[in-house]
matplotlib code that plots the C-alpha trace (Angstrom):
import matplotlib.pyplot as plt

x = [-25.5, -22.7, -19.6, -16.4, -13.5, -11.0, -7.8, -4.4, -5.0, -7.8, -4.8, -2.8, -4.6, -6.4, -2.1, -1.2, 1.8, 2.7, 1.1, 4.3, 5.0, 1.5, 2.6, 5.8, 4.0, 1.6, 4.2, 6.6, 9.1, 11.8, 13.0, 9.8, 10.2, 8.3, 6.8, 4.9, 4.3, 1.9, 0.5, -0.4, -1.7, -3.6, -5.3, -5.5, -8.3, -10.1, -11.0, -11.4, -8.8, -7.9, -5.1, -5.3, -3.7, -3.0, -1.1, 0.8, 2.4, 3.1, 5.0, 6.6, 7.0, 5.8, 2.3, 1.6, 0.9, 3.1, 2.9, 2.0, 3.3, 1.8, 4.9, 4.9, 4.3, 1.2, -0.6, -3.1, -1.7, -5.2, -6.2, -3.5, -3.9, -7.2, -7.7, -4.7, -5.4, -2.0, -2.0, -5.2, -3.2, -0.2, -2.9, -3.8, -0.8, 0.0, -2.9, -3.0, 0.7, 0.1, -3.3, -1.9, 0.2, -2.0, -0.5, -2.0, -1.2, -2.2, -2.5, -0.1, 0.3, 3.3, 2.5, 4.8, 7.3, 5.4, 3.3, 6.7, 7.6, 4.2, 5.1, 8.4, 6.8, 4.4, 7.0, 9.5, 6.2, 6.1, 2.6, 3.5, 6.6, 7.7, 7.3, 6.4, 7.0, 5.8, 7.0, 5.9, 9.3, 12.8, 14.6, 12.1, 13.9, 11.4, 13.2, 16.3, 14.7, 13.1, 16.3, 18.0, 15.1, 16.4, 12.7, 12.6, 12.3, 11.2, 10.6, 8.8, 11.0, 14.3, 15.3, 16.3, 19.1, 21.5, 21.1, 21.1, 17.5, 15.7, 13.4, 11.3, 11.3, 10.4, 13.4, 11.2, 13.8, 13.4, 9.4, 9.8, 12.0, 8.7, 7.1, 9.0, 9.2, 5.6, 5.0, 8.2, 6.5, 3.2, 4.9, 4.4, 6.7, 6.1, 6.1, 5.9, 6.1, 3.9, 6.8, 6.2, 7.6, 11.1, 11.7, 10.4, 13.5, 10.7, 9.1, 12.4, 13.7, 10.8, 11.2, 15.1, 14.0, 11.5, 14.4, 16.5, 14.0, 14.0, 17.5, 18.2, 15.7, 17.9, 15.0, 15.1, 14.8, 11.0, 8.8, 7.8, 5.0, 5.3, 1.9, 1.9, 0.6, -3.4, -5.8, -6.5, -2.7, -2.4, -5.0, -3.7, -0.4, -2.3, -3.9, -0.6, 1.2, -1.4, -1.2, 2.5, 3.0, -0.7, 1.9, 1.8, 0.5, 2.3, 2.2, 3.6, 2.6, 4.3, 1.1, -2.2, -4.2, -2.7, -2.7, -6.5, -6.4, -5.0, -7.2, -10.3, -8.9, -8.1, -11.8, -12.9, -10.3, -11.3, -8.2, -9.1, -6.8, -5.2, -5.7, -4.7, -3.0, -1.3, -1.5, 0.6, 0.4, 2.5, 1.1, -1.6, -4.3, -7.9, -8.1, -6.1, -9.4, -12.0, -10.4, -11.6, -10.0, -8.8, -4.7, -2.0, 0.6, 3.2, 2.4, 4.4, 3.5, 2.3, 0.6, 3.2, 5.9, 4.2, 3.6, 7.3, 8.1, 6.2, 8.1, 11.3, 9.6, 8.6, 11.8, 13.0, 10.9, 11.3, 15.3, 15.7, 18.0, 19.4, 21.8, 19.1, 17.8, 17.1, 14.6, 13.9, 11.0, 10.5, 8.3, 5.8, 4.1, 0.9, -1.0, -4.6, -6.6, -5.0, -1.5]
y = [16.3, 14.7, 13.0, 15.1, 13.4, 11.4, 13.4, 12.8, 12.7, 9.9, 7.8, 8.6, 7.3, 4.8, 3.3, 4.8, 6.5, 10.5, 12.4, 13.0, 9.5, 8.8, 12.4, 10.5, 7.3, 9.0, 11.3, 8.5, 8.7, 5.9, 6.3, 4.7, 1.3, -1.1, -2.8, 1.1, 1.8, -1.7, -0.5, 3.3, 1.5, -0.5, 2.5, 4.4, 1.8, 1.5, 5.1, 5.8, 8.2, 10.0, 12.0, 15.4, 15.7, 19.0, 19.4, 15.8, 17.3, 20.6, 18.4, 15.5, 18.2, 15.7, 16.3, 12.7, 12.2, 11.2, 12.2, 10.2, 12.0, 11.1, 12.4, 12.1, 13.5, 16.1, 14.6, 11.5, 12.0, 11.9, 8.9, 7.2, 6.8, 6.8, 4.1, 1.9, -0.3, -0.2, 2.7, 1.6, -0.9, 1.2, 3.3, 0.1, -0.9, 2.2, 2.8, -0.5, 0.3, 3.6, 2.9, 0.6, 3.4, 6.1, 7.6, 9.0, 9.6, 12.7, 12.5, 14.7, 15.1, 16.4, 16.6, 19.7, 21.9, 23.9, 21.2, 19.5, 22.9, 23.4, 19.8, 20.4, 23.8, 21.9, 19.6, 22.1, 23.5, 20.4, 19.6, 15.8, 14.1, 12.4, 11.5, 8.0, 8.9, 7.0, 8.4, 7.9, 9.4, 7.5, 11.1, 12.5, 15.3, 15.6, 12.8, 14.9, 18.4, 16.8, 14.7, 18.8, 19.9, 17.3, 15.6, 11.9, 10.1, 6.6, 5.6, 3.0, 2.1, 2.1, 5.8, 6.9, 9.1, 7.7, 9.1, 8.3, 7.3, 4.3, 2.3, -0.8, -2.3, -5.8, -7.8, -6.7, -8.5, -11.8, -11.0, -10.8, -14.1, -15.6, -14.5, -15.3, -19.1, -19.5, -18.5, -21.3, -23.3, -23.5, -24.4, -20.8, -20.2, -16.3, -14.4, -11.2, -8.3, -5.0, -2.8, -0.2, 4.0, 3.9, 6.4, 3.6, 1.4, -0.9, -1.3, -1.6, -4.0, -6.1, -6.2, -7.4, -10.3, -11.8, -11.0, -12.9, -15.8, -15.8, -15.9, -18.8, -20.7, -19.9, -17.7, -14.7, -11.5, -11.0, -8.2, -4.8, -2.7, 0.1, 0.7, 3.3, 1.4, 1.5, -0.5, 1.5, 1.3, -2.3, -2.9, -0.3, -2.3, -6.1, -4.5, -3.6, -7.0, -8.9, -6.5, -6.8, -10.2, -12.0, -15.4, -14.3, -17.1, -15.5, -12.4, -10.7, -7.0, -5.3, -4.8, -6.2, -3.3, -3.9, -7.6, -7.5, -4.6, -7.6, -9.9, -7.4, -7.2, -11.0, -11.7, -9.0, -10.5, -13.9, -15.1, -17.9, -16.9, -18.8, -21.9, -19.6, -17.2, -17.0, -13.6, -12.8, -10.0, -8.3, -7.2, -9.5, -6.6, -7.0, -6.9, -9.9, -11.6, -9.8, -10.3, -12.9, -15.2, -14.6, -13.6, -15.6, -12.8, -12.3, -11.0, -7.8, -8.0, -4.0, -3.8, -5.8, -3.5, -0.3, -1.2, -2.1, 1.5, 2.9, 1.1, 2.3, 5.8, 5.4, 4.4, 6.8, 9.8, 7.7, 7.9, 4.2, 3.7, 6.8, 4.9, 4.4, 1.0, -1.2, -4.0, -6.0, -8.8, -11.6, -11.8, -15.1, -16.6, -16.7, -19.3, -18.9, -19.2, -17.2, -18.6]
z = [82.2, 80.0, 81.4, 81.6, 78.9, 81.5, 81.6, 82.5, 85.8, 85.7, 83.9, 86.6, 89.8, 87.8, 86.8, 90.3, 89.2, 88.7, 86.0, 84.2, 83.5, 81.9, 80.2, 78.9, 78.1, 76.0, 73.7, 73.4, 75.7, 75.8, 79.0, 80.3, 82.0, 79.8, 82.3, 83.3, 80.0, 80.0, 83.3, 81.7, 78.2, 80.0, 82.0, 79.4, 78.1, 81.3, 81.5, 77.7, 77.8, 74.2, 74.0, 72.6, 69.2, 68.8, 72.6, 71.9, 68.7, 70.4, 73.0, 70.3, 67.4, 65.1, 63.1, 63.3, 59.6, 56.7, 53.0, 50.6, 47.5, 43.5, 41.5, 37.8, 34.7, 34.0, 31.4, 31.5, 35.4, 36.6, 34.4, 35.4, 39.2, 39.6, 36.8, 37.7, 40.9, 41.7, 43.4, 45.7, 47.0, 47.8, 49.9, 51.3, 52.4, 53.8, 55.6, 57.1, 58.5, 59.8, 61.4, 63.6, 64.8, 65.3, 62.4, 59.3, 55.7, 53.9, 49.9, 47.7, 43.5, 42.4, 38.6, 37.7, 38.6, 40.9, 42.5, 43.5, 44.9, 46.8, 47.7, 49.6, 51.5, 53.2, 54.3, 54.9, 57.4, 59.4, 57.7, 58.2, 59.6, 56.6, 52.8, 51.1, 47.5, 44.7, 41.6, 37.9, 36.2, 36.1, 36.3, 38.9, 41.1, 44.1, 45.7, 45.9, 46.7, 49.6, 50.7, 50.3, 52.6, 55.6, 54.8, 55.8, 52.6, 51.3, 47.8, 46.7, 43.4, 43.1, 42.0, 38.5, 39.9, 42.4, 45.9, 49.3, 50.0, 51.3, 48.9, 48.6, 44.7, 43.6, 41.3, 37.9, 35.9, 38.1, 37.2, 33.5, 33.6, 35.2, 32.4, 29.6, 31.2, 31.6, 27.7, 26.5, 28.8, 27.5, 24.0, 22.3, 19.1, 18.3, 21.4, 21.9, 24.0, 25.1, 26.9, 29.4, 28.1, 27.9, 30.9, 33.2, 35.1, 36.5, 32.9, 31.5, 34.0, 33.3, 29.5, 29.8, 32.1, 29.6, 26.8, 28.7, 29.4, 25.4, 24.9, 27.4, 25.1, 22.0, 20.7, 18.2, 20.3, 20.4, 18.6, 21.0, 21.1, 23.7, 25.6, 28.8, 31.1, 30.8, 29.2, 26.0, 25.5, 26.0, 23.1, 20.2, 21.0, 20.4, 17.3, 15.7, 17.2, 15.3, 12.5, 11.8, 13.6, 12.6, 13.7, 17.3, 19.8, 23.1, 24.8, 27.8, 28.8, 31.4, 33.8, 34.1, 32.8, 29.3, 29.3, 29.6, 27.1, 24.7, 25.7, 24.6, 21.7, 20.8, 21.8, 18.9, 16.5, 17.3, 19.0, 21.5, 24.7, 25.6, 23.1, 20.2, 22.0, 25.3, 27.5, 30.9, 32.9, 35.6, 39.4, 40.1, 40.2, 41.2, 37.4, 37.4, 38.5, 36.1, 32.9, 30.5, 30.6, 34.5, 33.7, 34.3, 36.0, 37.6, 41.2, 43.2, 46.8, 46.5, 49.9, 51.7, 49.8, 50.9, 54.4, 54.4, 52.8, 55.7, 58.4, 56.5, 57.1, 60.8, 61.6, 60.0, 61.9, 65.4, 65.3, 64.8, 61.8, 59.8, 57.1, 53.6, 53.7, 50.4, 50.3, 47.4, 46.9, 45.3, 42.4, 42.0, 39.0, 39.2, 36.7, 35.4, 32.5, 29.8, 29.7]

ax = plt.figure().add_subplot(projection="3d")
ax.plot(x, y, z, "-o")
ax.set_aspect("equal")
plt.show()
């Protein structure tokens, strides 16, 4: 005969206090002395208890999960997240943030009109307590429909359009300084550039610091190819820098999935990297490591930043801090083999 689940009431004479307060211990309740709320934890272990998910949220109103909402542009939207490892360890972070809490994050895409509108109905529903957005375009208006629906909201970028939302963001221009120092550096004399699209701040943002970089140096402003942020991008934009700039012995693209799209193509070409050309990379991907030669980059602390968005978030959803909250890291250089 199988063992009845512990309830409530096993919490409460195993703790030896009322069945309300293990009641308010388990949905969250602050008035709780702390020193009760370590005695009912610690029962709560003892017997195995596991609160019931569904009654708990009729109780908090809260669904317990957040969204995390994939807003961008429709085509190559697919490719583009699943390919990119950037967004795994956004996930990561994430995760590794929520789990801790109990919590759970529930994946939305929001690649059109009408998915951003299916988007804010589930929220409006109370499908999940909050929103972790990570969005694709500069002038993206989901963050604004959801901050019009009352959903809590936290980006991770800073927004195209000015509005009253928390974010997490890394200083991109401070990162493409990095860059741009690493290549003077090294002694390279034609350096050049693979850009993110135009529409991207970050991209952008990272292109004017290694400009700048450049210009401190008393250097010509340097040749751009635009790629879009994947690796077949990253090597049509090497094969026209070495088609119109054959000189070219340095080279900073915007992410890592491009930089080792150059690479591939300097190794057909039968450009030594980094002895005949220098390559540097931004995000300090897993690809980072794989590429050949392993990439010199400049590293964005992605799952630290996206754990951070989700404390934003938490805090958000728990009544803790209502003013939008801005925090900005640091970029690092990282050095390997190819520059």
């Amino acid at each position: 005969m199988s063992r009845q689940a512990p309830t409530l009431e096993d919490v409460a004479r195993e703790a030896g206090v009322s069945r309300a307060t293990v009641s308010r211990v388990v949905n969250g309740v602050r008035n709780v002395d702390p020193d009760i709320q370590d005695l009912v934890r610690h029962a709560i272990e003892r017997t195995g208890y596991t609160p019931n998910r569904a009654a708990r949220s009729l109780v908090t109103r809260r669904a317990e999960t957040v969204a995390l909402i994939v807003s961008g542009a429709k085509d190559a939207f697919a490719a583009r997240v699943f390919a990119d490892p950037f967004f795994g360890r956004v996930v990561s972070g994430v995760v590794g943030y929520l789990r801790a809490r109990s919590m759970h994050p529930v994946l939305l895409f929001a690649e059109s009109e009408a998915g951003r509108k299916q988007v804010v109905d589930y929220m409006r529903q109370g499908s999940a307590d909050g929103a972790l957005v990570v969005s694709i375009l500069a002038d993206d208006p989901l963050p604004e429909m959801l901050l019009s629906a009352k959903v809590p909201t936290v980006l991770f970028a800073r927004p195209g359009r000015t509005a009253p939302i928390s974010y997490v963001d890394v200083d991109h221009r401070a990162g493409g300084g990095l860059a741009g120092a690493r290549l003077l550096a090294r002694g390279c004399r034609h350096i050049a550039a693979i850009s993110a699209p135009p529409e991207l701040p970050a991209g952008q943002d990272r292109l004017a610091g290694f400009r700048d970089a450049l210009a401190r140096a008393d250097r010509c402003p340097p040749p751009v190819v635009e790629g879009a942020f994947t690796l077949d991008s990253g090597a049509a934009a090497m094969t026209t820098l070495l088609r119109e700039h054959p000189e070219v012995d340095g080279v900073f693209a915007a992410n890592d999935l491009m930089a080792q799209g150059a690479c591939q193509v300097l190794r057909e070409q039968g450009r030594r990297v980094p002895e005949d050309v220098a390559v540097v990379g931004f995000d300090d991907s897993s690809i980072a490591m794989t590429c050949r030669p392993p990439l010199t980059t400049v590293r964005q602390p992605v799952e630290d930043m996206a754990s951070t968005m989700a404390k934003l978030l938490h805090e958000q959803v728990e009544g803790a801090r209502t003013e939008p909250r801005t925090v900005i890291f640091e970029p690092e250089l990282v050095v390997r083999e190819s520059a």
